[in-house]
C-alpha positions in Angstrom: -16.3 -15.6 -9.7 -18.2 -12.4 -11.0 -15.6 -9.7 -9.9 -18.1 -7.4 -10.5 -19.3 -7.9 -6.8 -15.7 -7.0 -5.8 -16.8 -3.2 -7.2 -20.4 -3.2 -6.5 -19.8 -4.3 -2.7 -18.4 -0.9 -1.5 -20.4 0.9 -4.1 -23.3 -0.4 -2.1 -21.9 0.5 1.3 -21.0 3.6 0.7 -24.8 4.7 -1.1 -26.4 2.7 2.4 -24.0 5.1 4.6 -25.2 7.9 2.8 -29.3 6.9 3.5 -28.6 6.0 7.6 -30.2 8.1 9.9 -28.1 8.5 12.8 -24.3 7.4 14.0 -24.9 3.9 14.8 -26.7 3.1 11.8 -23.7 4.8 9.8 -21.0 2.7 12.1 -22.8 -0.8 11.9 -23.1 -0.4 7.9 -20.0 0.7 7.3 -18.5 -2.4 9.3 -21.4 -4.8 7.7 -20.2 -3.1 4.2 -16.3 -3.8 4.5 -16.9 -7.6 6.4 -18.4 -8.3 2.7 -16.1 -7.1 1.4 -13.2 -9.1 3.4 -15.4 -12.2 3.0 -15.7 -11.3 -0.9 -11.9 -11.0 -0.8 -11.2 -14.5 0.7 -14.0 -16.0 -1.9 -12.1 -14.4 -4.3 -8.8 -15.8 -3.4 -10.1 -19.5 -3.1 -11.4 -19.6 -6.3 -8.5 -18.1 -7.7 -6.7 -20.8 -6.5 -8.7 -23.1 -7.2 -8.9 -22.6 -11.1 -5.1 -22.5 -11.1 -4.6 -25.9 -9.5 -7.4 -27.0 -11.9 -4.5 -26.1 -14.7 -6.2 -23.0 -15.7 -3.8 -21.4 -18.1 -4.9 -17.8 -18.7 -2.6 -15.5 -17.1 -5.6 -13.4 -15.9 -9.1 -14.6 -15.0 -12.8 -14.4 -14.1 -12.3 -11.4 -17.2 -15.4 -9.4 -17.9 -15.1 -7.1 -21.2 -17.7 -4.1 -21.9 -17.4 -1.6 -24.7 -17.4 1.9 -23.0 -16.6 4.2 -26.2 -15.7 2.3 -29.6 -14.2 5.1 -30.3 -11.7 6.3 -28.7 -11.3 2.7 -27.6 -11.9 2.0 -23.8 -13.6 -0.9 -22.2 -14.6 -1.8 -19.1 -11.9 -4.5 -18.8 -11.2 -6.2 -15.7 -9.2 -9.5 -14.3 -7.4 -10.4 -11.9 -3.7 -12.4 -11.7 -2.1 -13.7 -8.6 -0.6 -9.9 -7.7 -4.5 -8.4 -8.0 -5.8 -11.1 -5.3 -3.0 -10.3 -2.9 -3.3 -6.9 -3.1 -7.1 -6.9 -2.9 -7.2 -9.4 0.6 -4.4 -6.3 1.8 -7.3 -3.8 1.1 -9.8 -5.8 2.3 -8.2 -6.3 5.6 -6.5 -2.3 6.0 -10.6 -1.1 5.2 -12.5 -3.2 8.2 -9.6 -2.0 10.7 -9.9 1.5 9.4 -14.0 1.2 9.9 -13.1 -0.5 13.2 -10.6 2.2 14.6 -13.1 4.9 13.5 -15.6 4.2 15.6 -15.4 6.9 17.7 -15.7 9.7 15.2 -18.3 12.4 16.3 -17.6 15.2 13.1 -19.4 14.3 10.1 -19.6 10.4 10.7 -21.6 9.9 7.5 -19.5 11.5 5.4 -16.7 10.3 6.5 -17.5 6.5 6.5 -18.4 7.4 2.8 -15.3 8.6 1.9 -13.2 5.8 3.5 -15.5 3.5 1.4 -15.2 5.8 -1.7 -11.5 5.0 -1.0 -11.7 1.3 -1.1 -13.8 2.0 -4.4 -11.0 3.2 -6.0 -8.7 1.1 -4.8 -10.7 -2.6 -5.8 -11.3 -0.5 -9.0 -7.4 0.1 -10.0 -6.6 -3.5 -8.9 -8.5 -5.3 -11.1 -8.5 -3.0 -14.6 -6.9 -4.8 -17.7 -7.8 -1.3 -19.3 -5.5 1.6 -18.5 -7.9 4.7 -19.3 -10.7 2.4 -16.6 -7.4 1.7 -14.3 -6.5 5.9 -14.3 -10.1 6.9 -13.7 -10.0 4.3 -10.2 -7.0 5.9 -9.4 -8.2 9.6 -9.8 -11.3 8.4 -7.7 -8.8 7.5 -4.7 -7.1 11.0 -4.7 -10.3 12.9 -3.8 -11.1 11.2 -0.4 -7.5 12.0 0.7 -7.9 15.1 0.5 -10.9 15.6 2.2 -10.0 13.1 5.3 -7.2 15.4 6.0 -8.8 18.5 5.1 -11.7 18.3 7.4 -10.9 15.5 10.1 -7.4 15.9 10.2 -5.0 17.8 12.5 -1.9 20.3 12.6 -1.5 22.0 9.4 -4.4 19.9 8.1 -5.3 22.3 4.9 -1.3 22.8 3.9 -1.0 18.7 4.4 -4.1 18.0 1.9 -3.2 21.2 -0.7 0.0 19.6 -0.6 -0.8 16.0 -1.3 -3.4 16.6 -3.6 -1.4 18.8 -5.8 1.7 16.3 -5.5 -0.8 13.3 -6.5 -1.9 15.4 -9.2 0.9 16.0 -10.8 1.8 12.3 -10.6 -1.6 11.7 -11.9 -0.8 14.1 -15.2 2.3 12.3 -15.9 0.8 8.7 -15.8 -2.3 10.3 -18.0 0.5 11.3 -20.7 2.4 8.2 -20.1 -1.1 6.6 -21.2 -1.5 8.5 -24.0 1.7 7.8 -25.2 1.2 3.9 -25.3 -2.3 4.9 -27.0 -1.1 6.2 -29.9 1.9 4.2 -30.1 0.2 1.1 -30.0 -2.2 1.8 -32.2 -4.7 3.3 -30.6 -5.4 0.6 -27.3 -5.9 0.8 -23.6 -6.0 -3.2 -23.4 -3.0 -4.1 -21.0 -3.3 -7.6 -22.8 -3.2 -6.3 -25.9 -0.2 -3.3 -25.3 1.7 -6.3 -23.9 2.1 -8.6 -26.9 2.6 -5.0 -28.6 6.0 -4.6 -30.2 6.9 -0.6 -29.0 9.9 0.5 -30.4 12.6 0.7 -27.8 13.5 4.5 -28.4 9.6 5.2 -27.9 9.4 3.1 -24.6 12.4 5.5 -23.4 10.8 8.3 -23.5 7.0 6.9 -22.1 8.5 4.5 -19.2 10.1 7.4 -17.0 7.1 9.2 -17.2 4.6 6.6 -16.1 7.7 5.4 -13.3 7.8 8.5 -12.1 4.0 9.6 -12.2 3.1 6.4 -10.7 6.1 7.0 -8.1 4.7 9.6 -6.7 2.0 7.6 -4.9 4.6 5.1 -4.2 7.0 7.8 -2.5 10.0 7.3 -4.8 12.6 9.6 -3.5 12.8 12.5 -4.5 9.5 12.5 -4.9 8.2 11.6 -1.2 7.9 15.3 0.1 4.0 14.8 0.8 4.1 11.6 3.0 5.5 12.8 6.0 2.9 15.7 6.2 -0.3 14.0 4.6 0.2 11.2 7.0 1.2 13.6 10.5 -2.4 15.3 9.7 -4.3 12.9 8.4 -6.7 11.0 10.7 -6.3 7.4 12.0 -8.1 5.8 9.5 -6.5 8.3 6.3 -3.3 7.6 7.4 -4.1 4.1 7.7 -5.4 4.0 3.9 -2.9 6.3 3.2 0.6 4.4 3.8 -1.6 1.1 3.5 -3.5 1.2 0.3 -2.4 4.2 -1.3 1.0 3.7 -1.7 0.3 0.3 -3.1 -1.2 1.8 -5.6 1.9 3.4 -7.0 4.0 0.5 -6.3 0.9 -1.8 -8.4 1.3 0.6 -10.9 5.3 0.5 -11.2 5.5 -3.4 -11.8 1.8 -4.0 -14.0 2.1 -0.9 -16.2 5.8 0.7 -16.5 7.8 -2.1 -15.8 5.5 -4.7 -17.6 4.4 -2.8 -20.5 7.4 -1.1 -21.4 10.2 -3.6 -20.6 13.1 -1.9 -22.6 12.5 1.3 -21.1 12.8 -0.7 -17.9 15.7 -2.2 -18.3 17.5 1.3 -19.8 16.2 3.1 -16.4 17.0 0.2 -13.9 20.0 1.5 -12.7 19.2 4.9 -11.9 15.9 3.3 -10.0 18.0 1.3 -8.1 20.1 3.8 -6.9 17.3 6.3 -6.0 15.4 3.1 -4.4 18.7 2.7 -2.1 18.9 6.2 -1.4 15.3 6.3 -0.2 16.0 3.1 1.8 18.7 4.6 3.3 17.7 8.6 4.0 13.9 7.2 5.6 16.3 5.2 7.9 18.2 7.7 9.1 15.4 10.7 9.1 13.4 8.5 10.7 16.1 8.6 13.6 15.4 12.3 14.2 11.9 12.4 14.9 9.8 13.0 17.8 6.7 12.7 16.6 5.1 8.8 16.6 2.9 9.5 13.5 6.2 11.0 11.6 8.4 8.2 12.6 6.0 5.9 11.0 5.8 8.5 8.1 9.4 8.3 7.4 9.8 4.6 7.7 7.3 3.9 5.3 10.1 6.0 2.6 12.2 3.8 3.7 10.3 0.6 3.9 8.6 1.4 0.3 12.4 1.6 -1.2 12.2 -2.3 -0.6 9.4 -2.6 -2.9 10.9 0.0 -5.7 14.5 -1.9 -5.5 13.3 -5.3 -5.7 11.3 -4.3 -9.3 14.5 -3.1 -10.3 16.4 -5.9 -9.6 15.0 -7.3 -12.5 15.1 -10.8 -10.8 12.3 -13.1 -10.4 13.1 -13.4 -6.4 14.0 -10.0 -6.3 9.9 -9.1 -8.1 8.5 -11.3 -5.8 9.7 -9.9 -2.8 8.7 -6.9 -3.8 5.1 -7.2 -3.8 5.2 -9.1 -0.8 7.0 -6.1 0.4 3.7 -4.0 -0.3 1.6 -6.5 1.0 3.2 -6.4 4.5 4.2 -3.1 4.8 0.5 -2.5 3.9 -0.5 -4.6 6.7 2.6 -3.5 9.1 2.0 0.4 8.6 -1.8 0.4 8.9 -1.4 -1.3 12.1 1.4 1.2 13.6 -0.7 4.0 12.9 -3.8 2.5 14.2 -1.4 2.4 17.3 -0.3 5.4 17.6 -4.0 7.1 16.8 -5.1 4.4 19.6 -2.1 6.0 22.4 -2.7 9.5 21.1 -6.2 9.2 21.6 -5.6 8.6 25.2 -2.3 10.5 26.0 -3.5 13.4 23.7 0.1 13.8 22.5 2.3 11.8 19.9 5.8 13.1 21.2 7.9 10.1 22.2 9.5 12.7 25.3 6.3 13.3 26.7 5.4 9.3 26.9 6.4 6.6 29.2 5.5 3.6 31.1 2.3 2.9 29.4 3.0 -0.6 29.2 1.3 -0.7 32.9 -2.1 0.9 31.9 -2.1 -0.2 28.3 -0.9 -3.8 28.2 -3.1 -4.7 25.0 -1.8 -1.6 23.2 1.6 -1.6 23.6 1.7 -5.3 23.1 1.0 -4.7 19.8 2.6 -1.6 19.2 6.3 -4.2 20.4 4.8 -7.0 17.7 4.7 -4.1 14.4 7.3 -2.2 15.8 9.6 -5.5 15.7 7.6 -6.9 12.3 9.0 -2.6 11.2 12.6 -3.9 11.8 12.6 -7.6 10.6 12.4 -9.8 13.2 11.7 -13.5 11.9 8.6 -15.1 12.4 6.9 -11.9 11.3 5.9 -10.4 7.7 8.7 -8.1 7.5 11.4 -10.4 7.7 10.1 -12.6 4.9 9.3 -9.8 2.6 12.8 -7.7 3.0 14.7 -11.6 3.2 13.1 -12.2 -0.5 14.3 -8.6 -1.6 17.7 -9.2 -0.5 18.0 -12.5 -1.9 16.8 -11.7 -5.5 18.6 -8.6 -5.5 21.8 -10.9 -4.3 21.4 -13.1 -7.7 22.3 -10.1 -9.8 26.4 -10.4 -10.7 28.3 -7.1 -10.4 29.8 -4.9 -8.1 27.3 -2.4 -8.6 24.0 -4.6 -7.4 26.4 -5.9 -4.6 26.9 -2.4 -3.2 23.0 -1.5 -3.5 22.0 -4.6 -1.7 24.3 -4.1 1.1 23.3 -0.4 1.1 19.7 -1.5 1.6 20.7 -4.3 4.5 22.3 -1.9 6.5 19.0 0.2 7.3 18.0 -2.7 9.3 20.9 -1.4 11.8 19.3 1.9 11.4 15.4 0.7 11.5 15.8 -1.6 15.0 17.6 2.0 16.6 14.8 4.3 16.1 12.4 1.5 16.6 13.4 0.2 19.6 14.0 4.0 21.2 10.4 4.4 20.2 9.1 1.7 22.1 11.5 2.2 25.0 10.4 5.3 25.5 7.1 4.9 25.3 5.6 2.3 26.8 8.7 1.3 29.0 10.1 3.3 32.1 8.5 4.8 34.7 5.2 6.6 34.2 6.1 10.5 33.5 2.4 11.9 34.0 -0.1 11.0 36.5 -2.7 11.5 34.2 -1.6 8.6 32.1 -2.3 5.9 35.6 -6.1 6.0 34.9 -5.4 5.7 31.0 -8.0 2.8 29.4 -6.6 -0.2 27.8 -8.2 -0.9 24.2 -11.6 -1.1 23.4 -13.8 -3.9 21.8 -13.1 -2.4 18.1 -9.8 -1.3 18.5 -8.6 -4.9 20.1 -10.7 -6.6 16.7 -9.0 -4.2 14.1 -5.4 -4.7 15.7 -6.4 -8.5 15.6 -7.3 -8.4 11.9 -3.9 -7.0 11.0 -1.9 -8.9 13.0 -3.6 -12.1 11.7 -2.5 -11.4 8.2 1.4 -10.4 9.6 1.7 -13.8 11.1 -0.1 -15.6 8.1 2.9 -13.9 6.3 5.6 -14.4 8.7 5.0 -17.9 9.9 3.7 -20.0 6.6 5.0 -17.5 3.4 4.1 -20.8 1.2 0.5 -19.8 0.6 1.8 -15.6 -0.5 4.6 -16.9 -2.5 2.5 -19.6 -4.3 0.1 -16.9 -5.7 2.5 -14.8 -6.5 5.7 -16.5 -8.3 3.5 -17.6 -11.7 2.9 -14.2 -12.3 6.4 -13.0 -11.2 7.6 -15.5 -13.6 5.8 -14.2 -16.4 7.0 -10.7 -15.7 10.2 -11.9 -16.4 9.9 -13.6 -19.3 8.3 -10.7 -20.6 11.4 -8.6 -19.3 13.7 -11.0 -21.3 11.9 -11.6 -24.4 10.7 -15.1 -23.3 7.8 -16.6 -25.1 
């Protein structure tokens, strides 16, 4: 498959958006846009699969290579592994509910169907680099869009929320570009992933590169303490932003953790693994229990994502092959789970006109559709089985489990006891919401869910069952690679 069409589907949207004369042009292309690109996503995945029960060996495939600048080095590399399919269906799916939950949007609708798409863009872009200078300039393209969703469609202390994520992203952004340089020069003078991993680094250089790609890269990812901008870029941002926000732009932190820190520099890895683990439990733990003193819907989703995120960061620590794999299914259904919650909570707010859980109740009776759903990812938030959440945070446990000494012991029990914490504030939220009696009479003539807002809760929840109730097809594509993550943790050829 030419995974050029992978780039050139949303590069295409985005210019037709740009060229529509009026709203409904812009809405219909936009959705016509990012159904390509779902169907481009699935295409992808089958053929995928298909070369690798055809006993295709190359770790990564359908590779295009084009010289950019012989000198200083950079191509227009790209791949993809099992990791790059999964997390390209999650973006497919998170970008045609986001199109589908904006489709009320009055302000600006061009522009901002263009910058959701310019989003995506960024996102297909980063996911399938196998050159790191290619793979920074996708992820600098991603950063801009934030900012303006919030910034001009947002709400509350929009501009402080988007000055303050931008600069945070920023400065993660500086650290990953030194981190870069420093496996430039130290390899030689290469941005090939390929190449920089079969390159012998000196240990004592990879200890001084790995923590700052970890932490630049952590930054998107929300490793504590550097999660300051989540709660506020995600309470302003719109719907859709905050959808894209905790749902593809976090992933592309976590992406970055495992396929260029960890992988790359595995010594420096294994010299920082302890003090990642411990700040990946304290994150796990401290989301839990902030989570349990908010009000606000948008910020309870906010602070679960810290904690929900610390799964993801723990599990690449862990250093274990069950551990890994759990955590990128851990981004891949927290991707799915959080987009969904805040397409909720936009859908209730839009109604209500508020987001504090005191001022809500009784909804279930006028919005049976909507607060069905918002039980389902609200109980998927938590771990119930049958559901993506439980598989994901199960396979995180158990790999972390495998590890011998007190010290992993304590961490993994730390992390299994925010599931205590995470069904409390969950199930309070969804008590008092959509249970009880009906506290305004305003609310008894509130609308149920619309055409597009039923089809982009749909989408989500088909790929949090397709998790949940049949795993076998996620962990297939993901263990080969997993497994050669950790042979290139331990030296094994």
């Amino acid at each position: 498959m030419n995974l050029l069409l992978i780039i050139l589907a949303p590069l295409l949207t985005a210019l037709a958006v740009l060229v529509c004369r009026n709203k409904e042009q812009v809405k219909w292309t936009a959705l016509a846009g990012s159904l390509a690109q779902l169907i481009l996503a699935f295409l992808l995945y089958f053929a995928f699969r298909h070369e690798k029960e055809s006993g295709e060996p190359a770790q990564m495939l359908f590779q295009q290579d084009y010289a950019l600048f012989k000198n200083p080095n950079i191509h227009f590399h790209i791949g993809v592994d099992g990791i790059s399919v999964a997390m390209i269906l999650l973006t497919a799916f998170v970008v045609i509910a986001g199109v589908l939950v904006s489709w009320n949007i009055e302000k600006m609708t061009k522009e901002f169907y263009f910058l959701l798409i310019l989003l995506a863009l960024g996102a297909y872009g980063f996911f399938i680099s196998l050159d790191l200078f290619v793979l920074f300039f996708f992820l600098e393209i991603s950063v801009i869009p934030k900012y303006l969703l919030i910034g001009v469609w947002g709400s509350g202390k929009k501009e402080y929320s988007a000055n303050k994520l931008a600069l945070m992203l920023m400065g993660g952004s500086a650290l990953i570009l030194v981190g870069i340089l420093g496996l430039y020069f130290s390899s030689g003078g290469s941005f090939n992933i390929l190449q920089l991993a079969n390159t012998n680094i000196p240990g004592s250089t990879q200890n001084y590169i790995f923590p700052l790609l970890f932490a630049g890269f952590g930054v998107f990812t929300a490793l504590f303490p550097l999660h300051t901008w989540v709660p506020d870029g995600h309470s302003s941002a719109p719907t859709a932003g905050s959808m894209f926000l905790a749902g593809i732009s976090m992933k592309l932190g976590g992406y970055g953790c495992l396929r260029v820190a960890a992988y790359l520099l595995p010594e420096g890895m294994k010299e920082y693994a302890n003090i990642i683990i411990v700040l990946s439990a304290i994150a796990i733990l401290y989301g839990a229990f902030a989570t349990m003193m908010q009000k606000d819907l948008k910020y309870i989703n906010a602070y679960s994502s810290i904690s929900h995120v610390g799964f993801s960061i723990l599990g690449i620590a862990m250093l274990t092959q069950t551990a890994v794999t759990g955590a990128v299914m851990q981004m891949i259904s927290h991707g799915l789970m959080t987009a969904l919650f805040f397409a909720v909570i936009g859908m209730i707010y839009d109604r209500t006109h508020t987001r504090m859980v005191a001022e809500m109740g009784g909804l279930m009776r006028m919005l049976p559709f909507i607060s069905t759903v918002f039980f389902i990812v609200g109980l998927c938030s938590l771990g119930l089985p049958g559901l993506s959440g439980f598989v994901a945070e199960m396979t995180v446990f158990m790999g972390s489990w495998e590890n011998t000494g007190a010290f992993y012991k304590i961490a993994t029990i730390a992390a299994a006891m925010s599931i205590v914490v995470t069904a409390v504030y969950i199930l309070r939220a969804i008590g008092q919401t959509v249970m009880g009696p009906v506290k305004k009479e305003s609310f008894l003539s509130l609308p149920d869910a619309k055409w597009n807002e039923k089809l982009a809760a749909i989408i989500l929840l088909a790929g949090i069952l397709a998790i949940g109730v049949a795993p076998g097809w996620l962990n297939d594509l993901l263990r080969p690679e997993t497994e050669q993550f950790m042979h290139k943790i331990l030296g094994v050829k």
